[in-house]
C-alpha positions as CSV (number, residue, x, y, z in Angstrom):
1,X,0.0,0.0,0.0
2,X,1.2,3.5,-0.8
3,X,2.1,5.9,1.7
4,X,-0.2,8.7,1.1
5,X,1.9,11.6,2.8
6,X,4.4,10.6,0.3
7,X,4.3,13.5,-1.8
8,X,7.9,13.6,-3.4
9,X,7.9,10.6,-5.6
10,X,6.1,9.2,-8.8
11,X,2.9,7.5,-8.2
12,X,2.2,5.6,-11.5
13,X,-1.8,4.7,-10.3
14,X,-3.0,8.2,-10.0
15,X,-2.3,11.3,-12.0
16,X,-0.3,14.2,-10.1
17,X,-0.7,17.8,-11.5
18,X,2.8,19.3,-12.9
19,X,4.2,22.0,-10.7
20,X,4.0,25.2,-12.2
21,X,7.6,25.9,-12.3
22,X,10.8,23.9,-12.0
23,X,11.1,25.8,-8.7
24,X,8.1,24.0,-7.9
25,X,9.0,21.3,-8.5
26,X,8.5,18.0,-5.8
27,X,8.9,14.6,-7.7
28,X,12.6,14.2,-9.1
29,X,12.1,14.2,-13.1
30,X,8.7,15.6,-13.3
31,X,8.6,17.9,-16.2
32,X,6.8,21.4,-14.6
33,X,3.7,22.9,-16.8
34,X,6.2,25.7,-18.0
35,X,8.7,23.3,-19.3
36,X,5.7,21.2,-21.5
37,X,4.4,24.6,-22.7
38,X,7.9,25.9,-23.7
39,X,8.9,22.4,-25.4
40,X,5.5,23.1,-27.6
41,X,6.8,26.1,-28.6
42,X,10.4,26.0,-29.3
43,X,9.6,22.3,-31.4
44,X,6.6,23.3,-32.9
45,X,6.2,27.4,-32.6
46,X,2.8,26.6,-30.5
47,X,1.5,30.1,-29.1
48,X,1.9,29.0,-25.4
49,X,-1.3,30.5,-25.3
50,X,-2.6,27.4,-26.9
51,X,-2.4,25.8,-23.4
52,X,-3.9,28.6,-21.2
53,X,-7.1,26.3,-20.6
54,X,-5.3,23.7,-20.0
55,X,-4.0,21.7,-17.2
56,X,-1.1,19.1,-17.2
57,X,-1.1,15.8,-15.0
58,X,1.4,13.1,-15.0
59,X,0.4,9.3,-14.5
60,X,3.0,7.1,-14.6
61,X,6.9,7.7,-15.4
62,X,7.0,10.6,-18.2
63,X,2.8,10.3,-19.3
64,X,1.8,14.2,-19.4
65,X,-1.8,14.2,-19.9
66,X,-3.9,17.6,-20.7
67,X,-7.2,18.3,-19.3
68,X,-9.7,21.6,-19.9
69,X,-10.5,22.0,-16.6
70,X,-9.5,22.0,-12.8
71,X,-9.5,19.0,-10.9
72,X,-8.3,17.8,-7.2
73,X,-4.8,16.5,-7.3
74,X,-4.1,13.7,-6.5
75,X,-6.8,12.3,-8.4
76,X,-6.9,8.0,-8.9
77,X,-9.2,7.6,-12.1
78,X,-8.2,5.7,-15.4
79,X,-8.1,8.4,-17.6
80,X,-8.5,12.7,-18.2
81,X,-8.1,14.2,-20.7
82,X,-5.6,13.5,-23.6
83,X,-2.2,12.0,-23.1
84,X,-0.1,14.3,-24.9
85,X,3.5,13.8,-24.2
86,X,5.7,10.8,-23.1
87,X,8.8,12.9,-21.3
88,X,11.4,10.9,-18.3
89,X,13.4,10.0,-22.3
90,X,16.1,11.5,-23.7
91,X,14.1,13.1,-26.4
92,X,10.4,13.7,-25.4
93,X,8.2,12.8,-28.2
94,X,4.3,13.9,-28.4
95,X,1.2,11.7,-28.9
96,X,-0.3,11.5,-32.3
97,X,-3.8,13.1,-30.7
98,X,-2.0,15.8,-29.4
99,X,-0.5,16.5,-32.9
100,X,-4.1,16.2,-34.4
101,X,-5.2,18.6,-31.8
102,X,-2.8,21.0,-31.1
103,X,-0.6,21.7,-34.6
104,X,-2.8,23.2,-37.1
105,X,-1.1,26.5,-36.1
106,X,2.4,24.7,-35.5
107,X,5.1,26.9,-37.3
108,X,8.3,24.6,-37.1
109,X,9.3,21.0,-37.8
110,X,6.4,20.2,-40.2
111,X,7.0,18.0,-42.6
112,X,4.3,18.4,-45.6
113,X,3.4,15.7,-47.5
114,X,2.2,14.7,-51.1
115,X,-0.3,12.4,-51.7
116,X,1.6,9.3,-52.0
117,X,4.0,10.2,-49.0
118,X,0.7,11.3,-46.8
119,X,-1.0,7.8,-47.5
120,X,2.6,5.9,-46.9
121,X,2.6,7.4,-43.9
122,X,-0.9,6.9,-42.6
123,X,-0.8,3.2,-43.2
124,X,2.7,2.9,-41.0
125,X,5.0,2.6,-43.6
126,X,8.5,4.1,-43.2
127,X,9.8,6.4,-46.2
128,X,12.8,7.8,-47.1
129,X,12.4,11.5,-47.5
130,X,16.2,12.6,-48.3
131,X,14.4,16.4,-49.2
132,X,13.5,17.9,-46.0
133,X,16.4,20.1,-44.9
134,X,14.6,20.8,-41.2
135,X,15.3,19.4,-38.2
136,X,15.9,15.6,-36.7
137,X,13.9,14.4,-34.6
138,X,10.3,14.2,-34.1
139,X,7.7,16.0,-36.4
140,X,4.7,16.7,-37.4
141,X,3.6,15.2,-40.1
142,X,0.7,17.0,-42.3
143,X,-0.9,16.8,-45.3
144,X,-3.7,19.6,-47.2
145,X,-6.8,18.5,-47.1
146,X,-9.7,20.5,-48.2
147,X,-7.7,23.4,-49.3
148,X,-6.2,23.2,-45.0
149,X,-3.2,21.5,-43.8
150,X,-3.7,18.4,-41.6
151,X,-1.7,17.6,-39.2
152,X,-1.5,13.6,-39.5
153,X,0.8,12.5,-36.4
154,X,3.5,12.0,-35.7
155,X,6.8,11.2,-37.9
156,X,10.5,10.5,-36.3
157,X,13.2,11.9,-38.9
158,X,16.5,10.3,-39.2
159,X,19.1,10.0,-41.3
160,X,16.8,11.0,-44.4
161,X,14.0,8.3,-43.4
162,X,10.6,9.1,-42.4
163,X,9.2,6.5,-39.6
164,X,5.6,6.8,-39.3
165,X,4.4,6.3,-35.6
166,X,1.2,6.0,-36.7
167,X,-0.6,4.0,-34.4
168,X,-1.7,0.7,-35.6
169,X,-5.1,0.5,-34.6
170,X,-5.4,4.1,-36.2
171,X,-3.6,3.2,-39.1
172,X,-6.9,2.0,-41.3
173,X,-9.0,5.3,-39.7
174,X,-6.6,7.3,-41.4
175,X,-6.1,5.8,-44.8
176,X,-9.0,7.6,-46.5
177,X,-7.0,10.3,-47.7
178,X,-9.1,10.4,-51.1
């Protein structure tokens, strides 16, 4: 059983709200709500204003979830909100529902697909892609549909290859590029 006055460490059974600050922060290698926002916007060029109704929660080792509303913390439910972000890595990497949600707007490290590279990518197939000149690392992948750009997830660039991380259960939702 868990201690419950045990405050300063990682409690992978409920979620924890991120400290506002890394002055605030308790748990040893908890990200802080002003380091997630700031990571948005220096990878993607999010407005960090894109967050303001947001609040950030951490279940498990590195699981930053986002929720629309207050809540009591410590809170022991399944789920709230959207997992956005897996951080406690070397090189944080964002969940392809955040992507979807969050990075219409995104400014940097969007790769833009054709056709043919957009539906590669969608049904999980890795692509080499030796023409982008941005960054390494992880992007956002997008693609214009109805005269918009669509973010589609979420790509990891190396070495001139394109690995979709596509889930695979959302693989055959997002085939219908057409």
């Amino acid at each position: 059983m868990r201690d419950e006055t045990a405050e300063d460490e990682n409690w992978g059974q409920q979620f924890d709200r991120l400290p506002e600050t890394p002055e605030d922060r308790v748990v040893e290698g908890r990200p802080s709500r002003q380091e997630v926002v700031d990571w948005w916007e220096e990878r993607f060029g999010l407005d960090p204003e894109t967050f303001d109704h947001y609040t950030f929660w951490e279940k498990g080792a590195g699981k930053i979830w986002a929720f629309p509303a207050e809540m009591v913390d410590p809170i022991q439910v399944e789920g709230l909100g959207m997992r956005i972000l897996r951080t406690r890595q070397r090189h944080w990497k964002p969940s392809t529902n955040a992507v979807q949600r969050f990075c219409r707007d995104a400014t940097k490290n969007v790769i833009e697909l054709s056709p043919g590279e957009a539906k590669a990518f969608v049904a999980g197939h890795d692509q080499q892609l030796d023409w982008w000149e941005g960054d390494w690392g992880y992007l956002v992948a997008a693609h214009e549909l109805a005269g918009e750009r669509e973010p589609l997830g979420v790509g990891l660039y190396l070495h001139g290859e394109l690995r979709s991380t596509v889930p695979k259960g959302r693989q055959e939702d997002l085939k219908k590029l057409d």
